[in-house]
N, C-alpha and C positions, 0 to 999 in steps of 0.2 A: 594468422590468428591461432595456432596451433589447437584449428580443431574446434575450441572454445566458441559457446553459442555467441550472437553477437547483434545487438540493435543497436541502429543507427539513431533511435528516439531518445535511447538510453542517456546516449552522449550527447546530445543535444539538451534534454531537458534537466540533466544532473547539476547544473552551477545555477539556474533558478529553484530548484529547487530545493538544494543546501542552504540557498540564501534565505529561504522561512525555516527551515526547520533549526539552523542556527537562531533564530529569534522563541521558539519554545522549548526544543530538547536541551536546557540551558544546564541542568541538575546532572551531575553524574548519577547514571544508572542503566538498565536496561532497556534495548530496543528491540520491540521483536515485529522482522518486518515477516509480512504474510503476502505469501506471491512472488517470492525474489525474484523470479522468473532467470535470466540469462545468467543474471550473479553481477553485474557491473554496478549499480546502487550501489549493493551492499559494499564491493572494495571498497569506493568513491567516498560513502557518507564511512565508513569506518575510517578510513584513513584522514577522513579530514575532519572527523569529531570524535578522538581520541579521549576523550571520559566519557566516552559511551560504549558497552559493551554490546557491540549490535550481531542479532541473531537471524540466520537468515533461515525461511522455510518455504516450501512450498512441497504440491504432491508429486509423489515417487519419480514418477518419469523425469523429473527436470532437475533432479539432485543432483548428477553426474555431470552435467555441465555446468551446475556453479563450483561443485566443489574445484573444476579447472580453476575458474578464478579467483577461489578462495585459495589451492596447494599454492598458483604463481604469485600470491600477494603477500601472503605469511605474514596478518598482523592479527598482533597477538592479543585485540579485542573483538576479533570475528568470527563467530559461530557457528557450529551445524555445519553443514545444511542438515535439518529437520524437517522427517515428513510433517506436515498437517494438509487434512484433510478439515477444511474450516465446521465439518458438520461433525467432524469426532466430537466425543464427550469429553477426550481428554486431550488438551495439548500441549506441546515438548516443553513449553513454559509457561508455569504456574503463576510466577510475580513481574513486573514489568512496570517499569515508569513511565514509558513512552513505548506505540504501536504506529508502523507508516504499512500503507498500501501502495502501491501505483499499477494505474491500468489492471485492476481486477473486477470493479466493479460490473464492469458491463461485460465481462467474460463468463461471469455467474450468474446462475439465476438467480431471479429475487430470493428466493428462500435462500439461498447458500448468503445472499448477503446479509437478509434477517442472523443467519448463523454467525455470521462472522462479525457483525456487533453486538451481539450476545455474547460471543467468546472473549472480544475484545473486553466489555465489561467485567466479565468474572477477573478477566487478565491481569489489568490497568487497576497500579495502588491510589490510592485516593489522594488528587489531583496530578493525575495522569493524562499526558494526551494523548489524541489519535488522530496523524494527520492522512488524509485519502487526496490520493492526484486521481487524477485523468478527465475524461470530457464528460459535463454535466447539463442537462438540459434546466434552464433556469425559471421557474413557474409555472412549468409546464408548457414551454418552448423551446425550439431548438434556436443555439445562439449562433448558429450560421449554417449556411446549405451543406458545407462539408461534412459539420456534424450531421444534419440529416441523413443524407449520403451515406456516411459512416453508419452510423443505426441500420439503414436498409439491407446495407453488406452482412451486415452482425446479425442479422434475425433471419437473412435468407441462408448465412450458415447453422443457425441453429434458433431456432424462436424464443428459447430463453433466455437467450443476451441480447442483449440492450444498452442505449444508452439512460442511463438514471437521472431521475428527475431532482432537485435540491430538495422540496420540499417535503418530497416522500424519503429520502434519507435524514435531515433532518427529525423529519417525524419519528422516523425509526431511531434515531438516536436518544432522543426524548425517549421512547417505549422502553428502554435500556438503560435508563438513567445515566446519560452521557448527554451534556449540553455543548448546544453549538456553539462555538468562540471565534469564528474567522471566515472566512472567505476571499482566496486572493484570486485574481487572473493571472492564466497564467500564458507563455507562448503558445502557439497551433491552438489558439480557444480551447484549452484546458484551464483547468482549475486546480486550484488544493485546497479544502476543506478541512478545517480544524472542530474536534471535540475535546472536551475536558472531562473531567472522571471527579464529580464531587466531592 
C-alpha cells in the first residue's frame, strides 16, 4: 500500500454509494467533502464523476495521507487536501454545489455536528445538496444490536460520540435552512441521507 492510510469499509461501501450520489450530484460543479478521512472516496468519486470538481478536507493530522492518494491518482478535478476544522469560521471553500460526509457524524460531538450543518448552509448555492453516510439510529432506536454495540464502543472511547439519531439531524437540518430529500439504506445498516439548500 505504499504506506498510504487504508480502510477496508472504504472499498466496500464506495459503488453503493456512487450509485446515489450519481442520482443527485448530476450538475457540473463543486464538491466539497468534509472528513476525507484515508483519501480513497475522494480518488473513487472524482474519478468516476468527472464534471465534478471534488474537494477533499479534513483536520491537519490526516492531510498527509490523502494527499498519498491524491499525488498516486493525479486527476486533474481533485483538490486540497484542506484543513477544516468544521467549527472554524472560515472554510477553504466559500461556494459549493454539492457537500458529502461519511462516517463523521458519530465521530463528532453534537455541536461540532450543529457546526458542520451550519457551514454546510453558508457553503451550498441554492439548490445544493448534502449528502451524509454512516449508521443512524431511526426514531430514536437502534436499527440493530451491532449498531448498539457500536455506540457503546464510541462513547466508552470518548462520550461525545455517538451514534445520531434521524430525527434530531433532520431537525437540525430544518434549524439551517436545509430540507430533508431522501433517505436510503444502505449495506452494514448504514444509511445516506440527503438535504437540499432552497
Amino acid at each position: 500500500m505504499n504506506g498510504k492510510p487504508y480502510s477496508e469499509a472504504c472499498e466496500r461501501n464506495r459503488d453503493p454509494i456512487l450509485g446515489i450520489l450519481k442520482d443527485w450530484f448530476i450538475l457540473h460543479g463543486t464538491v466539497l467533502e468534509i472528513g476525507t478521512g484515508t483519501g480513497q472516496h475522494a480518488v473513487y468519486f472524482a474519478e468516476h464523476l468527472p464534471h465534478l470538481t471534488w474537494v477533499a478536507t479534513d483536520r491537519e493530522e490526516n492531510l498527509d495521507g490523502i494527499r498519498m492518494w491524491m499525488d498516486e491518482a493525479q486527476l486533474p478535478n481533485l483538490k486540497g487536501p484542506f484543513k477544516l476544522d468544521v467549527r472554524s469560521e472560515v472554510w477553504p471553500v466559500r461556494d459549493a454545489k454539492y457537500a458529502f460526509t461519511a462516517n463523521t457524524a458519530h465521530i463528532m460531538s453534537w455541536s461540532e455536528v450543529e457546526a458542520m450543518f451550519a457551514g454546510v448552509s453558508v457553503t451550498l448555492e441554492p439548490g445544493g445538496k448534502f449528502c451524509v453516510y454512516g449508521p443512524f439510529n431511526r426514531n430514536g432506536e437502534f436499527t440493530s444490536d451491532s449498531n448498539r454495540q457500536f455506540d457503546e464502543m464510541l462513547r466508552e472511547r470518548n462520550p461525545v460520540m455517538g451514534i445520531r439519531d434521524d430525527r434530531a439531524m433532520i431537525t437540525l437540518g430544518t434549524r439551517c435552512e436545509l430540507m430533508f430529500a431522501a433517505d436510503y439504506s444502505m449495506p452494514a445498516r448504514n444509511r445516506l441521507l440527503v438535504w437540499s439548500k432552497p
